[in-house]
N, C-alpha and C positions, 0 to 999 in steps of 0.2 A: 616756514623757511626751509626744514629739511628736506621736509613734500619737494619744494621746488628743485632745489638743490640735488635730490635725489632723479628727477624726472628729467633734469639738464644731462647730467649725466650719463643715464640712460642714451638720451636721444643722440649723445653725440657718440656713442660707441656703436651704437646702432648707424648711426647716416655716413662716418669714418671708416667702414665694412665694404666692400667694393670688389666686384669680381676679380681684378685685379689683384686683391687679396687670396685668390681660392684658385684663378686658373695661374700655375708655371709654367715657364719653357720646360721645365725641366720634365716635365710627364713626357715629353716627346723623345726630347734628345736623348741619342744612345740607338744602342742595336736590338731590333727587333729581329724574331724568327716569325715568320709565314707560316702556320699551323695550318688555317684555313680558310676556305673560300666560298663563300655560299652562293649559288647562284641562284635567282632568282624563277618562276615557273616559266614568265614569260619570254626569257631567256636562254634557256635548257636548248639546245640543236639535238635530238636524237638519244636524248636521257633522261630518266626517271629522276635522276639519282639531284639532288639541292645542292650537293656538297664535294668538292676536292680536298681531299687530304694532303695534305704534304707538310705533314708533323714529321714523317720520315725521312725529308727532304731539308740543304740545310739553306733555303733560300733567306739571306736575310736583308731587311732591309735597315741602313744606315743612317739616322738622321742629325746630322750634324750639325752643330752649332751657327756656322757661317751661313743655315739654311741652303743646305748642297744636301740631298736626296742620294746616297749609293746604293744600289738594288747590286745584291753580287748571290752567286748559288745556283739558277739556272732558270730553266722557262717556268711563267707563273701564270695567272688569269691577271695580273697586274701590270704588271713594269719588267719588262726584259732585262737585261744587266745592265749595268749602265750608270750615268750621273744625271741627277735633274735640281733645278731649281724647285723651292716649295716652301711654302709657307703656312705659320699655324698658326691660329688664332681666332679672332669673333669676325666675321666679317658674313654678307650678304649670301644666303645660297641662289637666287637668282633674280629679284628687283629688291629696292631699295624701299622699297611698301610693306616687304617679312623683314622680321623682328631677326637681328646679327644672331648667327649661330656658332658653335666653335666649329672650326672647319680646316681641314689639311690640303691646299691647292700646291696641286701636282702640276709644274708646266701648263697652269692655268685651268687644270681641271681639279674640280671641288669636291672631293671628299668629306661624307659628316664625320666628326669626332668623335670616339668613346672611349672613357675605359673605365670597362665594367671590370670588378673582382680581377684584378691586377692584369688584363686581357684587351690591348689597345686592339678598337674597331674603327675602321674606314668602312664607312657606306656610301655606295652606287645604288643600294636596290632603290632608288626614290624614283631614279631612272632607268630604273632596269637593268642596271649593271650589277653587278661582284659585290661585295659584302667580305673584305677582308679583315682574316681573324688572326692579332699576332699576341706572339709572349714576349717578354725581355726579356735580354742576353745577357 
């Protein structure tokens, strides 16, 4: 009886666990700075070089609660200054046959999520775009 007792338990603490539990809004919301940019080889026009810096630069981007996007600080490989619509969450990166990913849709373009060692990443490179690197503010 404790066996079971014990195994009940278990299972329900276990299958009552849910991404929902582990992903927040709140990893998003708030101010990001634009450190950097990684571009991708296929992508490069006329340079060696993977990467923009603009750790020195105070581009930042605003993700607001109401999911209202404010880019303010100045030109980026991203978003110009501005206000956009955006959304964060699991949702499809392009059929409905791949498995939801967490994902940041910019005015309907789909960004992957990260954040690694306190460093929110948005990825393009999948399509050969940008690879933006930011900090919080």
């Amino acid at each position: 009886m404790k066996k079971l007792f014990c195994l009940i338990v278990f299972t329900t603490t276990i299958f009552s666990c849910s991404n929902a539990d582990v992903i927040s809004e709140n990893q998003i919301i708030g101010e990001w700075k634009l450190i950097e940019a990684k571009i991708p080889k296929a992508a490069r026009i006329n340079s060696s070089s993977g990467s923009i810096d603009y750790s020195n630069n105070n581009i930042i981007y605003n993700f607001k609660s109401n999911n209202i996007l404010t880019v303010s600080g100045g030109t980026n490989v991203g978003y110009p200054n501005g206000n956009y619509d955006y959304f964060w969450g699991e949702d499809y990166l392009s059929t409905t046959t791949d498995p939801k990913i967490l994902l940041v849709k910019i005015n309907e373009s789909k960004w992957i999520y990260n954040l690694i060692n306190e460093k929110m990443i948005l990825e393009k490179s999948y399509i050969d775009g940008p690879d933006l690197v930011f900090e919080r503010i």
